[in-house]
C-alpha positions, -999 to +999 in steps of 0.1 A: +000+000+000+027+021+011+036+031-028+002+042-040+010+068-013+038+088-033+019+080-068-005+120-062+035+131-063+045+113-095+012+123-108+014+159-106+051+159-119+034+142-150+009+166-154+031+191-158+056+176-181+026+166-203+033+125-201+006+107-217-003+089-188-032+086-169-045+116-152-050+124-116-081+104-116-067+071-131-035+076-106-060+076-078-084+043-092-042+027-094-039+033-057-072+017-050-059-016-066-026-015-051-044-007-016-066-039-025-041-067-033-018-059-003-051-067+025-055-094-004-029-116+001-034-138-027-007-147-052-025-139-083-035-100-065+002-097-055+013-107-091-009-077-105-004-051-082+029-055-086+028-052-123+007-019-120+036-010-099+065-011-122+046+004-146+043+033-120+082+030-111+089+032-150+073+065-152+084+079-123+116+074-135+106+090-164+105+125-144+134+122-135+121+138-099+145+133-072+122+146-049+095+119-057+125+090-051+130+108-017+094+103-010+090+068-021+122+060+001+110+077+033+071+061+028+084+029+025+103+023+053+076+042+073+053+013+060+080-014+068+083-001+105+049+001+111+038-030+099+069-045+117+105-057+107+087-094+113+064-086+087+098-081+065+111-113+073+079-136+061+072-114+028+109-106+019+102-114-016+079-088-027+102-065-013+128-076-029+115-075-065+105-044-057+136-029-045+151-049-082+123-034-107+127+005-086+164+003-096+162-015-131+141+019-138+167+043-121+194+027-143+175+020-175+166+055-175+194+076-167+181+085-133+210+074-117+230+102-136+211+129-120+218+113-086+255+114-090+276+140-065+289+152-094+257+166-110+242+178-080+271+204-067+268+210-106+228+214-107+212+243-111+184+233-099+198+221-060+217+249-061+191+280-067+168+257-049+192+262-015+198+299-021+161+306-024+157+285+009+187+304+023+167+336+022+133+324+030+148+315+063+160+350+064+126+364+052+111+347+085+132+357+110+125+391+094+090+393+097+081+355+121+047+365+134+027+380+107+046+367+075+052+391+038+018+382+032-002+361+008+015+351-028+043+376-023+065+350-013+086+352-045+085+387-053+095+395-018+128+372-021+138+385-052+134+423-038+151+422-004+172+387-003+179+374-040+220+379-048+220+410-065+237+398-096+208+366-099+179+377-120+160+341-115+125+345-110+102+326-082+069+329-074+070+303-039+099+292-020+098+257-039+090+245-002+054+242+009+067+246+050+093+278+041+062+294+021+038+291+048+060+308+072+074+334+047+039+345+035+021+339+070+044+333+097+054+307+121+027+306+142+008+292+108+033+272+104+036+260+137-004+247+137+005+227+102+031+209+121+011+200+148-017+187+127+005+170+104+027+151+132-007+143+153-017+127+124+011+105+116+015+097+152-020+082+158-015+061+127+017+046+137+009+044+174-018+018+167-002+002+137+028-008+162+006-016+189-011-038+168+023-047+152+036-059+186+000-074+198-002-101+166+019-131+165+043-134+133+017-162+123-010-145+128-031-126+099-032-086+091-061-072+101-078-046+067-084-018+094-049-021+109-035-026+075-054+006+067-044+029+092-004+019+081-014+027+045-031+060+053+001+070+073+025+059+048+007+079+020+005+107+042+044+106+049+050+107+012+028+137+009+052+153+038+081+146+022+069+156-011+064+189+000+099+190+012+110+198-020+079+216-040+054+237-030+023+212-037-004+222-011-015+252-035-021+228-060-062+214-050-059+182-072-024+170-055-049+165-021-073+140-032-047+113-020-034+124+013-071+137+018-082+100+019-055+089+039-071+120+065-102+104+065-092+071+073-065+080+099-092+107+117-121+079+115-101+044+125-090+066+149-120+070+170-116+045+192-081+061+208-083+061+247-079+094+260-045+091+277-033+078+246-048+109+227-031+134+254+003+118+248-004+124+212-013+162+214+018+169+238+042+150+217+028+168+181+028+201+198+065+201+215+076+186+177+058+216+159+074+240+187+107+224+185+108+226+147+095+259+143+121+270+169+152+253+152+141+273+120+136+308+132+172+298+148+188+288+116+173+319+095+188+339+129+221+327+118+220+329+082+208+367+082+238+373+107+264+370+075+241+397+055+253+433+050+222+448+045+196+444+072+161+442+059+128+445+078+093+447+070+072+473+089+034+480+078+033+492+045+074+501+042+099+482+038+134+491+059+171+491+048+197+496+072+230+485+076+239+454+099+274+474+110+254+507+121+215+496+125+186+524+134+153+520+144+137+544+123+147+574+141+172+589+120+155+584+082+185+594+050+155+588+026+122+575+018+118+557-015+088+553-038+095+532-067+085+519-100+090+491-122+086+512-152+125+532-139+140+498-120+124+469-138+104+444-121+126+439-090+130+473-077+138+467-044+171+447-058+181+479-073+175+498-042+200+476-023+222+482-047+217+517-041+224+518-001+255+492-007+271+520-026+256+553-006+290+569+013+266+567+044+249+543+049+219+553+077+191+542+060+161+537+033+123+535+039+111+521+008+070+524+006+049+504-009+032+521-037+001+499-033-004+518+002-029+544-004-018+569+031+019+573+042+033+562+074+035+593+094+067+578+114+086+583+085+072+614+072+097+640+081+128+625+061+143+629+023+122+616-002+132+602-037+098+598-059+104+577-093+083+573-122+048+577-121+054+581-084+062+617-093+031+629-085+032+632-046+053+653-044+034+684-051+009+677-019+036+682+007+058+713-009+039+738+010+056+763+035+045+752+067+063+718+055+099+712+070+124+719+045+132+686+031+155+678-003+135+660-032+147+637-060+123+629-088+142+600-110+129+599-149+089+610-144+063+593-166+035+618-154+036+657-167+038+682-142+019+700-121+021+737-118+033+743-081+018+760-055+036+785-032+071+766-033+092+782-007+130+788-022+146+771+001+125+741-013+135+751-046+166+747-038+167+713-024+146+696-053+165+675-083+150+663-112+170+635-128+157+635-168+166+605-195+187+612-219+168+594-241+131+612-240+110+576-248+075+594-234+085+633-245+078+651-214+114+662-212+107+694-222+080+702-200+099+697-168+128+716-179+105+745-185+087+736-151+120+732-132+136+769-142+097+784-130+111+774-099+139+771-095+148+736-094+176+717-106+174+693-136+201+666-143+204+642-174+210+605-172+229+596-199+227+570-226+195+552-214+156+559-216+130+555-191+146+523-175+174+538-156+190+504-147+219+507-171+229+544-153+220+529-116+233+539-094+261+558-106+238+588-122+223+591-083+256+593-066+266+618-090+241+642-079+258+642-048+226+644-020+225+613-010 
């Protein structure tokens, strides 16, 4: 039973490689069988499932999903130690073909290549895989109890923790655990744990009870036998997630969803004290594990230059040699992908890594409709479309304060009772190359005023190719 548990895996990693194989549905009817010929016991039911079983090996080989091997490893000898090792002994045969066909497919394929030492220090895919998990683990400690929010998992990495000079995209953190607790925090993550090791614990409580209760000649009983299939498929779902982010997919549950069921429902008959022993143990895991993570990201963020940390609708930069709490603000940032490209945070680090003094950079959210007054009397750099608030607080009663406007995309407004001394300290940074044709109307706005207007040179609208070099020229940072 214990390898129609990892099939929902191999099935989804199908799917998206477009294998003509059978669908989820067909996958799941597979299982059923398998399920049925190992309560069978007869010869000509082992025979068959076993069949339908290296057909399954053949494609998962197919994949060429490491992860998926992983899973099938880990869920089998969860099955062979809950049914117990004296189980083994008696049907040793089975196994054994099994263990033959499951590497006649990982040679025969070329799986074994991709398994090599070699390959994976080589990999591209282990070793983006651990850099993205590297700052996720940062990204928690960052923000632990409330999380970067929903689905900005990805785009939060590759703003404030991506290598600078790594322009891979993500959209998760290729983990299902690590993107529950980037995008809602460990205290979400912490329940998952729980429920999850609960779970597995009351399936292999009994099953070794029962295990250690039956004679080596005595029969299997179909509930007992069950419960140890339920918990094995459910392993393989919690290993599976180890190395993808499956739980956002809703198909990819219809397995482990029935192994729920049955584990929650054969379950009913726990004693109490057994059920206590079973909440205390789950709950110290979950707190144990979520502990030894935030510790591990604490560590990790320790060796990083910049410190970065989330606070309501801003995001902070400060340096890790000379942190600040806020108090003493160098600049506040809007941005916008139309200047700095889709990751404008990234450019923004590499900004403050090259500002002569480094005290800090309040980078807004643009999404935010009202501004956080804590960080309201500092310098302000407005880019792109962002251009536009800056007119609502150049009045007199406003502290003087110096402006930036970086390559606007909106035409100006005509100003309203600019003091000079606000004159003075406001910069307009103009392409050189005028892609939108609004050059000419903030020159001609800037000498109404006063202000000064500098060119960036060689590049349009996207001022990547001239950042940061064209702002530290300006010399107000």
């Amino acid at each position: 039973m214990i390898f129609e548990s990892f099939f929902f895996h191999n099935g989804h990693l199908r799917w998206n490689l477009g294998w003509a194989t059978p669908n989820y549905a067909g996958v799941f009817l597979v299982t059923l069988v398998v399920f049925f010929w190992v309560i069978n016991g007869k010869k000509a039911w082992v025979a068959v499932g076993l069949g339908w079983e290296a057909v399954l090996y053949l494609l998962l080989a197919k994949t060429y999903s490491r992860g998926a091997l992983v899973a099938l490893g880990v869920a089998a000898a969860c099955f062979i130690f809950a049914r117990g090792l004296t189980t083994l002994k008696v049907q040793w045969r089975p196994w054994l073909v099994r263990l033959i066909v499951v590497g006649g497919c990982v040679f025969g394929t070329g799986f074994f290549d991709r398994l090599a030492p070699q390959h994976l220090t080589e990999d591209g895919a282990v070793v983006n895989r651990l850099s993205l998990w590297r700052g996720g683990l940062s990204m928690v400690v960052r923000s632990p109890l409330h999380g970067w929010g929903a689905g900005e998992a990805g785009r939060a990495y590759m703003n404030w923790f991506q290598d600078i000079d790594r322009s891979e995209g993500y959209t998760t953190m290729v983990n299902s655990y690590l993107h529950i607790a980037v995008e809602y925090g460990l205290p979400w993550l912490g329940v998952i744990f729980f429920l999850l090791l609960a779970l597995l614990l009351l399936g292999w409580n009994d099953a070794r009870r029962s295990a250690d209760e039956r004679g080596l000649e005595e029969p299997h009983g179909v509930l007992s036998d069950a419960k140890v299939a339920a918990g094995a498929c459910l392993m393989a779902w919690a290993i599976g997630n180890l190395f993808t982010t499956l739980w956002i997919e809703p198909r990819l549950w219809i397995v482990p969803s029935v192994a729920i069921i049955l584990i929650v429902w054969l379950s009913s008959t726990v004693s109490f004290r057994r059920l206590c022993r079973v909440v205390v143990v789950a709950g110290g895991g979950a707190f144990i594990t979520c502990a030894l993570l935030f510790l591990t990201g604490v560590a990790l963020s320790s060796k990083q230059e910049v410190k970065v940390s989330q606070r309501r609708n801003v995001v902070l930069l400060a340096s890790r040699k000379n942190p600040t709490d806020g108090s003493i603000i160098a600049w506040n940032v809007w941005p916008d992908k139309k200047v700095l490209g889709r990751t404008p945070g990234k450019e923004l680090r590499r900004l403050f890594l090259e500002m002569p003094r480094r005290r800090c950079l309040v980078v807004h959210k643009v999404e935010a409709q009202t501004q956080d007054d804590a960080f309201s009397d500092g310098n302000i750099i407005l880019l792109g479309e962002q251009c536009e608030r800056f007119t609502a607080d150049m009045r007199d009663d406003r502290p003087p304060r110096q402006w930036l406007l970086v390559h606007p995309t909106t035409s100006p407004r005509t100003p309203a009772n600019i003091s000079p001394k606000q004159a003075i300290s406001l910069v307009v940074l103009l392409p050189e190359i005028d892609e939108l044709g609004l050059n000419a109307a903030w020159r001609a706005w800037a000498e109404t005023i006063g202000a000064r207007v500098i060119v960036s040179p060689n590049v349009g609208l996207d001022i990547r190719a001239a950042w940061p070099e064209v702002i530290q020229k300006i010399g107000v940072l």
